[in-house]
N, CA and C atoms as a LAMMPS dump frame, in Angstrom:
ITEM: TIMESTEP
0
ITEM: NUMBER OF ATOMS
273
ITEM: BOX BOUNDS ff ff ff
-5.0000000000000000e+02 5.0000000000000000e+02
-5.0000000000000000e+02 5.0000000000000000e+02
-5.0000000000000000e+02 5.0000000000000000e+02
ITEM: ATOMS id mol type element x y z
1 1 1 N -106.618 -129.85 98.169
2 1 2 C -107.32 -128.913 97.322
3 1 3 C -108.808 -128.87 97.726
4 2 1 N -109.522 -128.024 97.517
5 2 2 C -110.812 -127.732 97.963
6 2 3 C -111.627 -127.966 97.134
7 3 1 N -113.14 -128.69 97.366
8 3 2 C -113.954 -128.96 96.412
9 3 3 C -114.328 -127.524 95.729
10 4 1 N -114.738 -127.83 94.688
11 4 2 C -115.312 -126.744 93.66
12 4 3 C -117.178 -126.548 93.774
13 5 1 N -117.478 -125.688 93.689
14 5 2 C -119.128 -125.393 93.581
15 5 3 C -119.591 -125.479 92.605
16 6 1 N -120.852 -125.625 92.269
17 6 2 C -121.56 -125.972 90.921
18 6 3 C -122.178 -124.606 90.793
19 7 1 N -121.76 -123.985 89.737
20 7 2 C -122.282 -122.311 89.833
21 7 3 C -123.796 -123.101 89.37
22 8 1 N -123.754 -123.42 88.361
23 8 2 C -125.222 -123.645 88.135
24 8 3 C -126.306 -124.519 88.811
25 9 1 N -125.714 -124.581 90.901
26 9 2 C -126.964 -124.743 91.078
27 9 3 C -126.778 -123.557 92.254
28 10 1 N -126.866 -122.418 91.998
29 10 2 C -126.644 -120.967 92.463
30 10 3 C -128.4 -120.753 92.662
31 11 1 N -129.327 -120.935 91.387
32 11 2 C -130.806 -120.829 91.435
33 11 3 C -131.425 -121.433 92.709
34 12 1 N -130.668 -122.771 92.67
35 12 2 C -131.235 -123.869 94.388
36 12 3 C -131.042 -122.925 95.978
37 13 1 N -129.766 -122.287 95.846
38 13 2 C -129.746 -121.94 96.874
39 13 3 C -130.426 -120.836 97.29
40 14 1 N -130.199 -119.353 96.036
41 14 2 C -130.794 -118.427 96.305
42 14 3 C -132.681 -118.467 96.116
43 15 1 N -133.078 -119.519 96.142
44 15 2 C -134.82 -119.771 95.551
45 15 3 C -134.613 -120.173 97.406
46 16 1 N -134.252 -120.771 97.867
47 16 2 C -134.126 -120.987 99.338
48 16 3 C -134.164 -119.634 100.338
49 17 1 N -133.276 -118.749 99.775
50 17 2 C -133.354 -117.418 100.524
51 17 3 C -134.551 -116.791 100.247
52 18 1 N -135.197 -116.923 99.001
53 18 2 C -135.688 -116.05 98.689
54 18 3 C -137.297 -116.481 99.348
55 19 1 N -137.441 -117.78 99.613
56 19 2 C -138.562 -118.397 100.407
57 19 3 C -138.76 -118.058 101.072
58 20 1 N -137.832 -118.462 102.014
59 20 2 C -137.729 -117.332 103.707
60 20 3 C -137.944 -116.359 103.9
61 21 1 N -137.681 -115.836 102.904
62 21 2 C -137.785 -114.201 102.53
63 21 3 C -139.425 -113.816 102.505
64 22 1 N -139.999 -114.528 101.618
65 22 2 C -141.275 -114.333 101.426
66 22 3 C -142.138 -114.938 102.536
67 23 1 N -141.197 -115.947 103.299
68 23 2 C -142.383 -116.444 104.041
69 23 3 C -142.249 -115.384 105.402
70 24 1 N -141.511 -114.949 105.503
71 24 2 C -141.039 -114.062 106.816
72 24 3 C -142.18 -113.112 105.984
73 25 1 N -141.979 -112.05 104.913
74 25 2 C -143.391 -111.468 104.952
75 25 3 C -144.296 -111.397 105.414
76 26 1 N -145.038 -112.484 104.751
77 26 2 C -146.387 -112.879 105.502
78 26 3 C -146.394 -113.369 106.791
79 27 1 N -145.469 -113.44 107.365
80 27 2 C -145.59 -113.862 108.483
81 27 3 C -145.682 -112.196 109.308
82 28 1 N -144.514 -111.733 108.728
83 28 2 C -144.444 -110.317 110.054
84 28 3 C -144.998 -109.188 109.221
85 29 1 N -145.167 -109.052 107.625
86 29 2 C -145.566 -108.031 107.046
87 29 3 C -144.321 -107.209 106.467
88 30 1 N -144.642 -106.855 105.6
89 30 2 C -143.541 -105.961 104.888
90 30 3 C -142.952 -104.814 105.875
91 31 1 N -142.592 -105.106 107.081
92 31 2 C -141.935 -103.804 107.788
93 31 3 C -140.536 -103.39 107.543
94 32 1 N -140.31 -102.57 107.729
95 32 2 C -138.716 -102.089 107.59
96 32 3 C -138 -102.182 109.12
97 33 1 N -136.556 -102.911 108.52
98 33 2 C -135.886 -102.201 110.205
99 33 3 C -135.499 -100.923 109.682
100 34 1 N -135.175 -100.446 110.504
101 34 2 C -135.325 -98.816 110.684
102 34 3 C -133.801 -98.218 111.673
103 35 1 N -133.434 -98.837 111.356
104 35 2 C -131.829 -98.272 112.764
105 35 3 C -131.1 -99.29 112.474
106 36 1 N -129.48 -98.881 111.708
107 36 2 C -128.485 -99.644 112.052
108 36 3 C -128.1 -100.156 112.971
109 37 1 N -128.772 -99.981 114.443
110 37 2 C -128.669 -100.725 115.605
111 37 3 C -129.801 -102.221 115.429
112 38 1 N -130.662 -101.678 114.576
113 38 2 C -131.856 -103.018 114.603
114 38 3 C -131.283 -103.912 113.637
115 39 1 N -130.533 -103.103 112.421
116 39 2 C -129.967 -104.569 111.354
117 39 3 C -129.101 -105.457 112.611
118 40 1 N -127.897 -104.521 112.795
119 40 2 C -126.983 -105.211 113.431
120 40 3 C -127.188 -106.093 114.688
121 41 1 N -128.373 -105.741 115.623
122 41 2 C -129.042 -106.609 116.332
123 41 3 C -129.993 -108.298 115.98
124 42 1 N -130.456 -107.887 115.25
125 42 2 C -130.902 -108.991 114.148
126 42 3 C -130.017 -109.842 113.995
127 43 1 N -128.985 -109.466 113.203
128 43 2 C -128.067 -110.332 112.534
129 43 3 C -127.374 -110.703 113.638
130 44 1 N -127.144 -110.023 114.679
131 44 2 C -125.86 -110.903 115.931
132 44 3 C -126.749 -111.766 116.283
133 45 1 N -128.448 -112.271 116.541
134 45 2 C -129.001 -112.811 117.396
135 45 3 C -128.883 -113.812 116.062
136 46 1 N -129.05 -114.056 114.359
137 46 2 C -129.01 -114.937 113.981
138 46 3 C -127.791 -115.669 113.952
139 47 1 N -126.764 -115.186 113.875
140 47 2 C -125.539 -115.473 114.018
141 47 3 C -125.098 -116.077 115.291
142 48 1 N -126.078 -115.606 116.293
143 48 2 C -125.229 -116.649 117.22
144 48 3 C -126.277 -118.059 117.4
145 49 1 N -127.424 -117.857 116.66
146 49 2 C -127.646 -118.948 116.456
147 49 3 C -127.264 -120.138 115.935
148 50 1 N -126.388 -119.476 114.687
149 50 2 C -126.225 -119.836 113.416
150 50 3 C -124.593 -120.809 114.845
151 51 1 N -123.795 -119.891 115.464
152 51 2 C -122.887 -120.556 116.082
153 51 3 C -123.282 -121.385 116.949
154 52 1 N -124.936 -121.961 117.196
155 52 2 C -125.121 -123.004 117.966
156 52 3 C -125.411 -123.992 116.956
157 53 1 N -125.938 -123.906 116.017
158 53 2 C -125.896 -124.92 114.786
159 53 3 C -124.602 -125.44 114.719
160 54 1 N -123.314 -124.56 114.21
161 54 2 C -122.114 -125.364 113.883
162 54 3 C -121.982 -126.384 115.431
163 55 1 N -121.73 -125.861 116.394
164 55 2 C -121.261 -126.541 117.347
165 55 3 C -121.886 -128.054 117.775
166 56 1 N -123.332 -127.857 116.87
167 56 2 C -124.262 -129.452 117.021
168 56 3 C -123.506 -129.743 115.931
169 57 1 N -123.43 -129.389 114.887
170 57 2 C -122.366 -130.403 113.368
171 57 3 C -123.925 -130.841 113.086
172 58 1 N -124.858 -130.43 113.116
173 58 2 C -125.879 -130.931 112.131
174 58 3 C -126.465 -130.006 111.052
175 59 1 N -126.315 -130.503 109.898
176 59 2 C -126.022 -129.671 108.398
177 59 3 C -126.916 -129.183 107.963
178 60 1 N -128.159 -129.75 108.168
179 60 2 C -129.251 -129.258 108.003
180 60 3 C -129.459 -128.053 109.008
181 61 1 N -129.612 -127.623 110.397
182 61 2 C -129.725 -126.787 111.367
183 61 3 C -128.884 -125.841 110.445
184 62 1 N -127.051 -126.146 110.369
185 62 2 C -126.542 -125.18 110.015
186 62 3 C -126.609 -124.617 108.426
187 63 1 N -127.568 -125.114 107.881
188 63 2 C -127.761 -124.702 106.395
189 63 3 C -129.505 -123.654 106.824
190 64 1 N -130.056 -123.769 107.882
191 64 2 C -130.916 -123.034 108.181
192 64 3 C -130.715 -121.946 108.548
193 65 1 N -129.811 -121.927 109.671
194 65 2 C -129.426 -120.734 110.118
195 65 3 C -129.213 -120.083 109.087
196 66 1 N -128.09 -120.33 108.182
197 66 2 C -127.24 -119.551 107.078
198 66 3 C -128.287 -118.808 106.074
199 67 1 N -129.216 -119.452 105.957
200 67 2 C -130.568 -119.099 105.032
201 67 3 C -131.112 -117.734 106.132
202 68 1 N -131.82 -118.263 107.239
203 68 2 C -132.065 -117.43 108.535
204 68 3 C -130.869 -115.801 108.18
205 69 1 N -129.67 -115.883 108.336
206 69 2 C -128.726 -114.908 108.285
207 69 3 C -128.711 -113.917 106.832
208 70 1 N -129.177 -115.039 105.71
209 70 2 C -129.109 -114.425 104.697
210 70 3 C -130.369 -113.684 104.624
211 71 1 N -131.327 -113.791 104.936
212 71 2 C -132.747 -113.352 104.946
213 71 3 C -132.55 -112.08 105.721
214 72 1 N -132.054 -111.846 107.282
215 72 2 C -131.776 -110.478 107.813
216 72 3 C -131.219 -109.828 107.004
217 73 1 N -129.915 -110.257 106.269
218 73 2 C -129.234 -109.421 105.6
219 73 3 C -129.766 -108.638 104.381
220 74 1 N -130.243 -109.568 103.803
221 74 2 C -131.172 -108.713 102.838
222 74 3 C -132.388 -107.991 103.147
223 75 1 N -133.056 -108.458 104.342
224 75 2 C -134.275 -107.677 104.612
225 75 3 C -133.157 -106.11 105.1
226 76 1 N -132.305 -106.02 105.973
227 76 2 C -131.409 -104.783 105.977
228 76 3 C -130.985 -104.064 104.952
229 77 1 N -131.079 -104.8 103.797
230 77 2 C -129.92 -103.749 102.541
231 77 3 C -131.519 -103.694 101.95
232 78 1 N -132.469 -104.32 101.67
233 78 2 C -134.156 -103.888 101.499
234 78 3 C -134.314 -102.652 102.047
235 79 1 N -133.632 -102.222 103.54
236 79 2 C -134.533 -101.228 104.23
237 79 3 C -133.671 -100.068 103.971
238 80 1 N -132.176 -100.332 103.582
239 80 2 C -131.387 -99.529 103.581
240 80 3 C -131.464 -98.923 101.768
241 81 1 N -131.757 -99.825 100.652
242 81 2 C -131.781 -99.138 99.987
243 81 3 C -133.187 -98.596 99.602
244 82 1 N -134.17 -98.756 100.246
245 82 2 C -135.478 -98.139 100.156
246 82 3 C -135.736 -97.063 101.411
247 83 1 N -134.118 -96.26 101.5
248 83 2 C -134.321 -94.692 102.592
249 83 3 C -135.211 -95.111 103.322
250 84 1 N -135.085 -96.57 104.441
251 84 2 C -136.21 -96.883 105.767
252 84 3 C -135.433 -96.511 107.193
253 85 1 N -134.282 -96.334 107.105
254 85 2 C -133.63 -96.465 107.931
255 85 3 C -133.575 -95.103 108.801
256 86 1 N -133.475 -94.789 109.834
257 86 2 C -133.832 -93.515 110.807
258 86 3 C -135.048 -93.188 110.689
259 87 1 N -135.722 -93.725 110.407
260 87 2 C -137.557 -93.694 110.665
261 87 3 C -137.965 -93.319 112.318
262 88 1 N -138.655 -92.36 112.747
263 88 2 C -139.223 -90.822 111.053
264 88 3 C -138.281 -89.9 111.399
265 89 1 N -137.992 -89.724 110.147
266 89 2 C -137.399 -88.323 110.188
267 89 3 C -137.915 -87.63 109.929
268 90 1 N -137.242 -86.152 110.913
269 90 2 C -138.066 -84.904 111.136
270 90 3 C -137.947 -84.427 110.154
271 91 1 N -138.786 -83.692 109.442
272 91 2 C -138.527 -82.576 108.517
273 91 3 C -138.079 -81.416 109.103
């Protein structure tokens, strides 16, 4: 049988994404990706990071990446639901 999760420490993990999140900000600035080719590029380059983490088996690396992956993903559905995406469009 499979261990069970502690919903209530759901706050720990997502306060983790949401760090990254903010610290990637200030780091690169509130930009948008802009092309479903740039989410999906993003995310394959974290992801195959994320598949050099598993292959070391060190938990920490692979709990970074996963944070790392979750952070593209949301900076993408950020750009996608704030109409950033095909930037500029022509009128």
């Amino acid at each position: 049988m499979r261990p069970h999760l502690d919903i209530t420490k759901l706050d720990e993990s997502q306060q983790a994404i949401l760090d990254k999140t903010l610290e990637q900000f200030k780091r690169y600035g509130p930009i948008a990706m802009v092309s479903s080719h740039e989410i999906q590029g993003l995310l394959d380059e974290e992801v195959h990071e994320l598949h050099h983490a598993v292959h070391s088996n060190d938990m920490s690396d692979i709990r970074a990446e996963l944070i790392d992956v979750a952070v593209t993903a949301l900076w993408g559905i950020m750009s996608i639901d704030q109409g950033k995406l095909d930037w500029p469009k022509e009128d």
